[in-house]
C-alpha positions in Angstrom: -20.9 14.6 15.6 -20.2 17.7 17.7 -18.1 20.8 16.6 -15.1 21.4 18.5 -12.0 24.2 18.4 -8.9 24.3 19.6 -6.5 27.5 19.6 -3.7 27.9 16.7 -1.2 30.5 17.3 -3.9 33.1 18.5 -6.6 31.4 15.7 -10.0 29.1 16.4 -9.4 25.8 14.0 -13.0 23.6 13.8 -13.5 20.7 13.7 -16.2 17.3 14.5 -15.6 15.4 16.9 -17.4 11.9 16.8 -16.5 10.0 20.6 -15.7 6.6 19.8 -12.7 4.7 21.8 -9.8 5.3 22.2 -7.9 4.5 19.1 -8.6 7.0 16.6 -8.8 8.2 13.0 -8.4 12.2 11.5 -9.8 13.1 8.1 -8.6 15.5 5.7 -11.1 16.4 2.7 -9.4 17.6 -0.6 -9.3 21.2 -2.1 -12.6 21.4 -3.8 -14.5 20.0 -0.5 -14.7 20.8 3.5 -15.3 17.9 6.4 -18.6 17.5 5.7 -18.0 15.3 2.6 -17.0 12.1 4.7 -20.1 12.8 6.6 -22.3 12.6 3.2 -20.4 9.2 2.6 -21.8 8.1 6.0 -17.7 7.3 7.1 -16.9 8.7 10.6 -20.4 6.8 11.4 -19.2 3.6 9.8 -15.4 4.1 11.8 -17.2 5.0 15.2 -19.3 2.2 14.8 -16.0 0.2 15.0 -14.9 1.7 18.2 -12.8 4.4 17.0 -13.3 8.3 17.9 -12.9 10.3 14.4 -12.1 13.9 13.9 -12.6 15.6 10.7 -10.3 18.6 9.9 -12.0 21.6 8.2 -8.7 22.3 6.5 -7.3 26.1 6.5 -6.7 27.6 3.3 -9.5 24.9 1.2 -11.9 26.6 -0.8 -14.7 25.1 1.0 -13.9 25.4 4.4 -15.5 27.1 7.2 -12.1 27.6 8.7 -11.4 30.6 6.4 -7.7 31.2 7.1 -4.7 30.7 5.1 -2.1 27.7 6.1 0.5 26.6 4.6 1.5 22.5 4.8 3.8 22.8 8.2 1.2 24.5 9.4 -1.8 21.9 8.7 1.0 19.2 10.1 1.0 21.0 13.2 -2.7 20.8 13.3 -2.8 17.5 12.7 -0.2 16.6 15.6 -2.7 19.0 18.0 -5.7 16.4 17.2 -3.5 13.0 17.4 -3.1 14.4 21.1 -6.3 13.5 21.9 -6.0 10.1 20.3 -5.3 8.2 23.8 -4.6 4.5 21.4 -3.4 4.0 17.9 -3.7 6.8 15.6 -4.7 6.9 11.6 -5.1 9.9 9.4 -6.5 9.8 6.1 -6.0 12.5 3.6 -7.5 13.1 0.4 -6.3 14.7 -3.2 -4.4 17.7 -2.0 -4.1 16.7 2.1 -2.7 13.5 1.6 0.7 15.1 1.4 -0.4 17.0 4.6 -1.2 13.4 6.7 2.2 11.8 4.6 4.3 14.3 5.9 3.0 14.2 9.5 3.7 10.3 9.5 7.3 11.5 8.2 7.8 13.1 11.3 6.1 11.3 13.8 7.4 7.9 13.2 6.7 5.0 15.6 3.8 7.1 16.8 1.4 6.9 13.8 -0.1 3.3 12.8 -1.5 4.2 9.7 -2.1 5.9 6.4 -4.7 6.0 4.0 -4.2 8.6 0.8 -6.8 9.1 -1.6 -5.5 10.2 -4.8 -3.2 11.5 -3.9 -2.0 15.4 -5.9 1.3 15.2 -4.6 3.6 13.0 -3.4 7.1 15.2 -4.0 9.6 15.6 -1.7 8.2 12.8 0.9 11.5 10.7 2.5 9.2 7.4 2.2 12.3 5.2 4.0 11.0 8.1 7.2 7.5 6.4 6.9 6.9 3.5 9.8 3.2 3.2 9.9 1.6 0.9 7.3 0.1 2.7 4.3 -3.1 2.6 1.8 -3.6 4.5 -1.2 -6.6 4.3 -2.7 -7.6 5.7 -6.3 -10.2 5.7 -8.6 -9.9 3.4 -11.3 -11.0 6.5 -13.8 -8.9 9.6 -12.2 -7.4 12.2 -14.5 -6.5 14.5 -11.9 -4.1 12.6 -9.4 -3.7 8.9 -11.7 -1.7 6.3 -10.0 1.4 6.1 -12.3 2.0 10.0 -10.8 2.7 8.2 -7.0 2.5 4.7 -7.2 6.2 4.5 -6.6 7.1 6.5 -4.1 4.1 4.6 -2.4 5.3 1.4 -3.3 9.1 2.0 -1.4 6.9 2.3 1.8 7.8 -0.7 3.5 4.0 -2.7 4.3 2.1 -0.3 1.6 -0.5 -1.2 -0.1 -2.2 -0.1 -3.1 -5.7 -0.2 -3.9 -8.0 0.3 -6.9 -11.8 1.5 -6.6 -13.2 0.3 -10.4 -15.8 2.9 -11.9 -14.9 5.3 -9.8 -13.3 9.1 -10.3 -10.5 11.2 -8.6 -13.4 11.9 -5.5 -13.9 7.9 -5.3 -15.5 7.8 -1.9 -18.6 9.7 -3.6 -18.8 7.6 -6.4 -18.5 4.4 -4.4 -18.8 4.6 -0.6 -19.6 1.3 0.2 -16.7 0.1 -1.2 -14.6 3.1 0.1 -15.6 2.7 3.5 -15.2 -1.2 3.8 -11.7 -0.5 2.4 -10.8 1.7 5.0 -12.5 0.0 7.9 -10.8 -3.1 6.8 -7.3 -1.2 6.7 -7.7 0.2 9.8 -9.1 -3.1 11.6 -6.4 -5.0 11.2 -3.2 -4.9 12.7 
């Protein structure tokens, strides 16, 4: 994977950059992490291997990341809808603990143009018009999360028309580090099909 910027009102956002085809995928980490945790997992690997180019958001504002700036939500949207630009084919975003109300919203606004969703545990799911939401969703939890438990989203997630809901047994709030395999085929899967 290569490291890439692009220009935010006057400020130099990173990000990696693996080439795949043209369909692609953009992956926000959660609060505690930065982009390198899907790399660890071995995921924009196992996505590119599929044929799709993936770009991994070091998100402004996260503890972790090496884009030490401070951005609020609208702002990370507008990130978000800088990278799908470059998506030439379909276009996925995944967003973890904290983000996934970041990629939610963006599918909010965008519509038609988004053609999936994956939220991981997701901290927040308030204020989100789901009814605005036309790409197909997955949300993924760990079967043993106390920070972000199902029961807190599950149905504002379920009024999503074509969401589905996933379980990952054993596994914590960060369930892509507990169980990657099963993580990774989960996701593959989702954004495989059509």
């Amino acid at each position: 994977m290569e490291v890439r910027r692009l220009s935010y009102k006057g400020m130099s956002i990173a990000y990696y950059y693996y080439q795949g085809g043209r369909d692609g995928i953009i992956l926000l980490h959660g609060y505690s992490f930065n982009s390198r945790v899907w790399d660890e997992i071995g995921l924009p690997q196992a996505i590119g291997g599929l044929g799709f180019s993936v770009m991994s958001l070091d998100v402004p504002g996260f503890p972790q990341s090496s884009n030490k700036l401070s951005m609020n939500e609208s702002q990370v949207v507008s990130l978000i809808g800088m990278l799908a630009k470059e998506i030439e084919g379909r276009i996925f975003v995944l967003g973890a603990s904290a983000s996934a109300h970041a990629v939610l919203k963006f599918a909010e606004e965008q519509g038609d143009a988004v053609s999936g969703v994956i939220v991981v545990g997701p901290a927040s799911v308030r204020g989100i018009l789901a009814e605005r939401i036309k790409a197909r969703v997955l949300a993924v939890w760990g079967e043993e999360d106390d920070i972000s438990p199902p029961y807190k989203s599950e149905d504002m997630i379920r009024s999503i028309r074509g969401s589905k809901m996933s379980i990952i047994k054993g596994a914590k709030h960060a369930c892509y580090l507990n169980r990657p395999k099963t993580f990774i085929k989960m996701v593959s899967d989702f954004i495989s099909s059509k």
